[in-house]
N, C-alpha and C positions, 0 to 999 in steps of 0.2 A: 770168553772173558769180557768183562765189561769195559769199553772204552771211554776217555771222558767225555766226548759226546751223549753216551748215552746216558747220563748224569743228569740226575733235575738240576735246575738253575740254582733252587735254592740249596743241594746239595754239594754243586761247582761253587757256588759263591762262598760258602761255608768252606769247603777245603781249600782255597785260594786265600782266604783270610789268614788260618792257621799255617800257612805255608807248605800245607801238603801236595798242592795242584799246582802248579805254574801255566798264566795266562797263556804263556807259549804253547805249552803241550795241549791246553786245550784249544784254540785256533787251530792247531795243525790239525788235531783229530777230528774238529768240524772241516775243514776245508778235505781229509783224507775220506771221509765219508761224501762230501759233496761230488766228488771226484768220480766215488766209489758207482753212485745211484743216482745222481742226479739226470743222467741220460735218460733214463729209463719214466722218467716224471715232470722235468723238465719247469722244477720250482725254483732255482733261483737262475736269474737270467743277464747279473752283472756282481762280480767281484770288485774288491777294492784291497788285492793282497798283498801288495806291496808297503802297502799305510796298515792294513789290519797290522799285521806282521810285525810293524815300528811301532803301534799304541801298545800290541799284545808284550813286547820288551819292558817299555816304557812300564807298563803294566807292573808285569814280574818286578821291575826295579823299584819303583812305589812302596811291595810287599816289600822289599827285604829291607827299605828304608825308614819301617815302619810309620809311613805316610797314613791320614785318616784316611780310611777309602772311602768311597760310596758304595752305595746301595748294591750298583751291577757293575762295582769293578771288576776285571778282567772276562766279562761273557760276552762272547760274539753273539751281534744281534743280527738279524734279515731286516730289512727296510721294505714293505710294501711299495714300489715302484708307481706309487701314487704319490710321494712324499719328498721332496727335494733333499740331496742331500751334496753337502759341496763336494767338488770333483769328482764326484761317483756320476755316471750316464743315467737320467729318469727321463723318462718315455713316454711316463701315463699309458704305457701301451698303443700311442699313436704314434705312428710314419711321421705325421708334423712334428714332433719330436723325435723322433728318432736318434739324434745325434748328439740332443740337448745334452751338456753337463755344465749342471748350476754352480754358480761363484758361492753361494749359503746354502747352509743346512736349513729348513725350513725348522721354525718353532721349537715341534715337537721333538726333532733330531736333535737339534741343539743341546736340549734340557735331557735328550740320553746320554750324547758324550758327557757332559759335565758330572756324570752320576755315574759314570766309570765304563758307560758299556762301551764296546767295541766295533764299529760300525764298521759292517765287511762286506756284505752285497744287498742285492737289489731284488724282492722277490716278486712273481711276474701277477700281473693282474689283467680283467679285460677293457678295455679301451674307456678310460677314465672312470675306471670303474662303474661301465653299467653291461649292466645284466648279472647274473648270476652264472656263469660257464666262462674261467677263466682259460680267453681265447681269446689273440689279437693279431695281425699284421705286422708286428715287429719281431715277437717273440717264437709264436705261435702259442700250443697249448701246453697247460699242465694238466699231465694224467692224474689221478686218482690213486693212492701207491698199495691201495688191497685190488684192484684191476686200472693198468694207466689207459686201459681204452674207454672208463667213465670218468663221468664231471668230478673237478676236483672241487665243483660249487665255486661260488666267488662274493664279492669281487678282491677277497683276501686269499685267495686259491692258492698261492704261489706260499705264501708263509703259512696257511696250512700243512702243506705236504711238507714243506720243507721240515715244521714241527714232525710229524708222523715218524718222519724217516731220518729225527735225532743229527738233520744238520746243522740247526742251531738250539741252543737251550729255550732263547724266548726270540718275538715277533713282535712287530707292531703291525696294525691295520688299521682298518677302520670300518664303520656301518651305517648305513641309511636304510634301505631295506634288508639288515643281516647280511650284512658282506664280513661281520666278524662272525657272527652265529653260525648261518651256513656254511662255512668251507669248516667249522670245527664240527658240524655234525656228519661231514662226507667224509671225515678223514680221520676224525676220533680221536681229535684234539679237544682243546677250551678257548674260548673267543667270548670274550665280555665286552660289553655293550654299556658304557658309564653311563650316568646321569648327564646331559647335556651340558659343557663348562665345566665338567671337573677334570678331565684333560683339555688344557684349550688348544684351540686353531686360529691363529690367524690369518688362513688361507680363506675360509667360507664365503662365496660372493653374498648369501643372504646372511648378516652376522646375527641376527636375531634369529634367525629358525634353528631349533635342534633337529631338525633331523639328521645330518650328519653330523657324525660326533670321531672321537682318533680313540684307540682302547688297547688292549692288551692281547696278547695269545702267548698259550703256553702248552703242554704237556699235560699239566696238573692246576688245578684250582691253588696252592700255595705258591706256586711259580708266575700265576697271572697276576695274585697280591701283590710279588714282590717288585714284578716289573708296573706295574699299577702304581705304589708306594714310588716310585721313581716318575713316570709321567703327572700324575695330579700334582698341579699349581697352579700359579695363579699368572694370568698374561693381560696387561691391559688394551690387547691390541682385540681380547677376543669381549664381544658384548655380553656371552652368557658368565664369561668364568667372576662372578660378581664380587664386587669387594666394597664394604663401608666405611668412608676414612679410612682408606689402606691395609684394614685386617681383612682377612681368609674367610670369606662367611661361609665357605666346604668344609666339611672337618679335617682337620691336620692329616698329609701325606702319610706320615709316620702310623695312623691308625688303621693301615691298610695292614699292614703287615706289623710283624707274624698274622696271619688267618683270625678274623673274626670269631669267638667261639661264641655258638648257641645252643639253648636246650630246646630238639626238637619238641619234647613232649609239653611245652608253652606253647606254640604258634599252631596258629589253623591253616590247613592246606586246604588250597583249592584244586582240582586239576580239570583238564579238559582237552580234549582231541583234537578241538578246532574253532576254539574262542566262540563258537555258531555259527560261525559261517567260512572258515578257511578250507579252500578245496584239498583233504586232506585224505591219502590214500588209504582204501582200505587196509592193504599192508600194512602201515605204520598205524595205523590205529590199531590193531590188535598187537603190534610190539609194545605202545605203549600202555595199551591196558594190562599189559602183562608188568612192564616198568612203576606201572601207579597203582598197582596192585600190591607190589612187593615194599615202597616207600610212604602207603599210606599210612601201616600201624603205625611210622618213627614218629607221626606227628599227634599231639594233643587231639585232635579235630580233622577230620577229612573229608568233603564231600567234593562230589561233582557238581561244580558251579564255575559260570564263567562274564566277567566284565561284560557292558552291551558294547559292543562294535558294528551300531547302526551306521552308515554311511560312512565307514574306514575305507573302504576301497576306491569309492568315489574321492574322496579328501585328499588318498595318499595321492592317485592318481595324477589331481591338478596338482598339489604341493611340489609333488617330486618334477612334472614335466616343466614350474617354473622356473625352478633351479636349473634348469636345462637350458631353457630359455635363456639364461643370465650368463651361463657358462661357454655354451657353444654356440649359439645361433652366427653368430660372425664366422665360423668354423665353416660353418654349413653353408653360409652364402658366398664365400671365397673360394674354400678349398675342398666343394662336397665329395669330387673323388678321394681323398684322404680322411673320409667321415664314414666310418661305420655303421651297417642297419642298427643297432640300437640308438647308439647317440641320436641317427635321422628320423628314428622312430618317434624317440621322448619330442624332439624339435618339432617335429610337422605337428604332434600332438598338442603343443602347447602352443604354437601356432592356432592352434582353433580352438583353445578357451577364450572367454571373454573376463571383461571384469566380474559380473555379476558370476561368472563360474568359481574364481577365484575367491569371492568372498563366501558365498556357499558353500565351500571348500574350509574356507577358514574358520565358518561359523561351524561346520558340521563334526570338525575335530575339535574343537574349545565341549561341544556339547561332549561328546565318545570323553574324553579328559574328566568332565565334571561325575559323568557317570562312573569315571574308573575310582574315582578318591570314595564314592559310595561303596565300591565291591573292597576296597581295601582296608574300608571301616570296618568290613565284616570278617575278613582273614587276611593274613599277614602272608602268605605266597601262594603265588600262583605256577603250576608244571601244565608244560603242554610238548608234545615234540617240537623241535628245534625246524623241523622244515617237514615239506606236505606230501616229499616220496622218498624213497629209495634211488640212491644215485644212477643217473641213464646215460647213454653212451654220449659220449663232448660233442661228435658228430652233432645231436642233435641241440636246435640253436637254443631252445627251450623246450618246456613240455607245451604244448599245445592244447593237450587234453590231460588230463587223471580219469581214472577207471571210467574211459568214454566220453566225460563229460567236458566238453571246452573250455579253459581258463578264459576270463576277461582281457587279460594281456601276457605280454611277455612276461611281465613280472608276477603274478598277480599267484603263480606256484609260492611266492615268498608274502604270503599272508601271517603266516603267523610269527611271523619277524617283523613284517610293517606295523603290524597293531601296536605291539609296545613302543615304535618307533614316534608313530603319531603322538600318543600320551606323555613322551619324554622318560617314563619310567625306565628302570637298571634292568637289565638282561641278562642270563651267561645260557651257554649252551656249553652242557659236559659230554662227555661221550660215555653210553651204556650199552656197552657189547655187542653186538653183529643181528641185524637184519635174518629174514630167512635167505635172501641174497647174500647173504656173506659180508654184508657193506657195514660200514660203522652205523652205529644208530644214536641219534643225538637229542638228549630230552633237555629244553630250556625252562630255565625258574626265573620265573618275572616277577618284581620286589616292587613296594609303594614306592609312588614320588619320595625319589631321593635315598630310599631304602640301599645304597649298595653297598654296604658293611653286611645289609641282612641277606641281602642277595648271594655274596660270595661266601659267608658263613655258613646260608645253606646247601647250598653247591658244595663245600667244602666239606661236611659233615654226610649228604648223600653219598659223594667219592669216596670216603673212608667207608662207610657202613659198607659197599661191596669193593670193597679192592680187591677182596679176598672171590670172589665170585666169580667161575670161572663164564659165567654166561650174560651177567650183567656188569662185568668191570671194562676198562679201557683196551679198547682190543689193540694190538701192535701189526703192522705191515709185514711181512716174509721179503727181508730184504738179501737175501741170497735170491730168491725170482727176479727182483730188480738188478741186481747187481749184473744177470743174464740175460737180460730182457734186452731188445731193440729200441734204441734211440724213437722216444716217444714222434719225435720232431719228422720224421722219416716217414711217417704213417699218412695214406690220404688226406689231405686235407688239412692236416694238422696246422698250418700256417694261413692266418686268413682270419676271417672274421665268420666264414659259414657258407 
């Protein structure tokens, strides 16, 4: 029998309106599943159920006083444990936090409670979100919930799995190199990637760069609209979320949802294995040519073509390690035992760029950017897999190599996430069916500048064409194995950085 957790968002938000759900009964049924499985996964890593429990009432009392609601009144949401949220414990995943619990909800939290949702726990991430293997020294690890002895990806790990395994309806995260994309294609969720400033942050130490941006996750492409449709507006704390004389120059929140609809047989698809140059497994290149095999006829036009991504990696390379630079460097020279090898990695790294790197750097992604508004002159989306393998055991800190061949860096497995990262363009990564490994398999559609109505409409319109499909649709977790599985936390190593 179906319990309300296992409910889409917009299916709970819908029967909570009509007064057939009570906010109550659905908190309890996520927190009775958190209970149930979370040992076994180890995705959410701090409750708030004493306050969920009094907004979940509060809630209820709204409905039957027939109060306007919002958008996500009465769904318990996860909070990525990157994201402040008042009296709730946030960690960033480091020991120098460790105990921190902030007096404010950061921004984006804010602008959820107010839109009704229900903020209940904390879901785990790796050590300020870097790397892709969510894995820290506070927390430990999160398993993978189709095997919890593989990566559950990151650095949105924690509200992945916890999507997966129906402990809450929606998530927030966030992404710079696909920390919302990645953990939705290891675990066979949905993780969109905005346009830069159309959810804003006032946290960013560089406020002009897009590369990090705060998004959505969900279950289902109508479920990431909906919470979508509730974070998009406007902040003037943030430089990108832009506004002229005081109007919205992003399209109205409200046109996110209901789902975007489009006529595939209009638009031209592009697809591609690996932009040209992303070290991108053989594995997953033959799953996806079997994926862009099956979604090329939906479109008017299809061929294989891909944007140039001459010097992307070298670009993200310095961009990313300045940010580093800005955020932790004082970390690293006070308190480096309390500094994990990636955070020391990005540091020492950007430690030895110079200026002229840096502007090389900036010149070389402005050029990649100009040439992508050329490729989107020519077709209106672009499919490629969501990430470069098949998920591998968390043990390992990264892949070091793909089929032999050495990655450039620790990150550098998360190419084909950085590419669109660099150019600012909208992202989603959907989940289409399992691997020859059994693992979720995640294929991303990347939209023009600003495209993310068109983005999530074709994401939205891919999902439906195979739901029914029992080898390309959304694959689900065997959560009776988890529910008898060993406390993920207990296993070698688990706790640590590597």
């Amino acid at each position: 029998m179906t319990e309300p957790c296992d409910l889409t968002a917009v299916e709970a938000r819908r029967l909570i309106g009509q007064r057939k759900l009570s906010p109550v009964e659905l908190l309890e049924s996520c927190l009775k599943r958190i209970g149930e499985v979370n040992h076994a996964v180890n995705a959410v890593v701090a409750l708030d159920e004493t306050r969920a429990r009094a907004a979940a009432k509060e809630a209820e009392a709204a409905v039957m006083r027939g109060d306007e609601l919002g958008p996500l009144h009465g769904l318990p949401i996860g909070i990525k444990d990157l994201e402040e949220t008042e009296g709730l414990r946030t960690t960033y995943g480091s020991p120098i936090f460790r105990d921190f619990i902030p007096d404010a909800d950061c921004g984006m939290v804010a602008n959820l409670r107010d839109n009704g949702a229900i903020i209940t726990g904390k879901t785990n991430t790796p050590e300020f979100g870097a790397g892709a293997n969510t894995r820290n020294a506070v927390y430990g690890v999160t398993g993978n919930p189709f095997d919890p002895m593989k990566s559950a990806a990151g650095s949105s790990g924690g509200s992945g799995v916890a999507l997966a395994t129906n402990m809450f309806p929606i998530c927030s995260g966030s992404d710079t190199g696909g920390s919302l994309r990645n953990p939705a294609a290891f675990n066979g969720i949905v993780g969109y990637r905005p346009s830069p400033g159309l959810v804003p942050s006032e946290k960013r130490a560089h406020g002009w760069s897009g590369l990090p941006v705060l998004g959505p996750m969900a279950r289902n492409v109508p479920d990431v609209c909906l919470l979508l449709s509730a974070m998009a507006s406007d902040d003037g704390r943030d430089p990108l979320a832009y506004t002229l004389h005081d109007g919205y120059v992003r399209e109205e929140p409200s046109l996110y949802f209901p789902v975007p609809r489009y006529d595939l047989a209009s638009l031209r698809l592009a697809f591609s294995p690996d932009f040209g140059m992303a070290p991108t497994e053989n594995h997953i290149r033959e799953i996806f040519a079997d994926r862009a095999g099956a979604i090329a006829p939906m479109f008017g036009a299809a061929e294989a073509a891909h944007p140039d991504c001459t010097g992307g990696d070298e670009a993200f390379e310095v961009l990313r390690a300045a940010g580093f630079l800005t955020s932790h460097l004082e970390k690293c020279r006070t308190r480096p035992q309390d500094v994990g090898p990636n955070v020391r990695a990005n540091v020492e790294e950007g430690l030895r760029y110079s200026l002229e790197d840096y502007a090389r750097a900036a010149a070389a992604q402005t050029k990649m950017y100009r040439a992508w508004q050329g490729f989107f002159a020519a077709h209106d989306v672009l499919i490629t897999p969501a990430i470069t393998v098949s998920p591998r055991p968390w043990k390992e800190l990264y892949p070091a190599e793909i089929d032999g061949k050495p990655t450039r860096t620790y990150f550098h497995w998360l190419a084909l996430a950085y590419y669109p990262t660099l150019c600012g363009h909208p992202a989603i990564s959907i989940p289409m069916g399992l691997d020859r490994n059994g693992m979720p398999f995640g294929l991303q559609v990347v939209g023009p500048r600003g495209g993310d109505r068109l983005v999530l409409g074709v994401a939205a319109a891919i999902e439906e064409a195979f739901a029914g499909d029992p080898l390309r649709c959304r694959p689900v977790p065997d959560l009776a194995k988890l529910r008898a599985a060993k406390p993920v936390k207990e296993m070698p190593g688990a706790v640590g950085w590597g």
